[in-house]
C-alpha positions as CSV (number, residue, x, y, z in Angstrom):
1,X,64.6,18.5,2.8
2,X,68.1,17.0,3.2
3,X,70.0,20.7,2.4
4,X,67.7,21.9,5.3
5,X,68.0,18.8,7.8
6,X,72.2,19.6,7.2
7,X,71.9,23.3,7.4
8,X,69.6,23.3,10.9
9,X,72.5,21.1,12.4
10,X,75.3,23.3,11.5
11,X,73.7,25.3,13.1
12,X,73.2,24.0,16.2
13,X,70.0,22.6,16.2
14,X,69.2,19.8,18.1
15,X,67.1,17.8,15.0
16,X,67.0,13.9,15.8
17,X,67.7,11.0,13.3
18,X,63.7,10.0,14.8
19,X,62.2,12.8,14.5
20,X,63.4,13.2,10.6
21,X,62.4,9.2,10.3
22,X,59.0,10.3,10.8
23,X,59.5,13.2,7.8
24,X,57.3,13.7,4.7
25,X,56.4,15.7,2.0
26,X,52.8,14.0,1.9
27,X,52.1,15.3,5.6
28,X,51.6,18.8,3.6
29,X,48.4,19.7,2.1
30,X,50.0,22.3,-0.4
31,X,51.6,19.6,-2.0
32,X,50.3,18.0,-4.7
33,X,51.8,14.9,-6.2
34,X,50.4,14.9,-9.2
35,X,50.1,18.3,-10.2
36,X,52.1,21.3,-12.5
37,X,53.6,23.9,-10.3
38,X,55.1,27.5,-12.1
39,X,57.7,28.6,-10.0
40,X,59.7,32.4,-10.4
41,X,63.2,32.0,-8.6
42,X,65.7,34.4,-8.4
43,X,68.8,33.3,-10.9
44,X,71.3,32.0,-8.4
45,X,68.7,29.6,-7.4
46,X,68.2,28.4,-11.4
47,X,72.0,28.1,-11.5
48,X,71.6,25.0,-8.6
49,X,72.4,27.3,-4.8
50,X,69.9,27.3,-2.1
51,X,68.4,30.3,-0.7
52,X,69.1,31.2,2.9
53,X,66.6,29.8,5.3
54,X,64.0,32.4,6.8
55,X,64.7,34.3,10.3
C-alpha cells in the first residue's frame, strides 16, 4: 500500500497524510486474514518489481 501511496504522489496526486491514516487492508472484504491465497505473477514481479498501476 506504501509503493502505491509513493507512486500516486509522484504523480501528482493530491493523497493526504489523513486520509491514508484512516487506511486498511481489513476495510476489504476480499481479504482474508487468515486464509491461503495461489497467486500466478508474471516473472519480473517474483524477481521483487511492482507492476504498473492500472489506467
Amino acid at each position: 500500500m506504501n509503493a502505491a501511496i509513493q507512486q500516486l504522489r509522484r504523480e501528482g496526486y493530491p493523497v493526504m497524510d489523513s486520509d491514508v491514516e484512516k487506511l486498511s487492508p481489513l476495510q476489504c472484504g476480499h481479504i482474508n486474514m487468515q486464509g491461503r491465497y495461489s497467486f500466478t505473477v508474471p516473472e519480473s514481479v517474483s524477481k521483487g518489481e511492482l507492476r504498473a498501476f492500472n489506467e
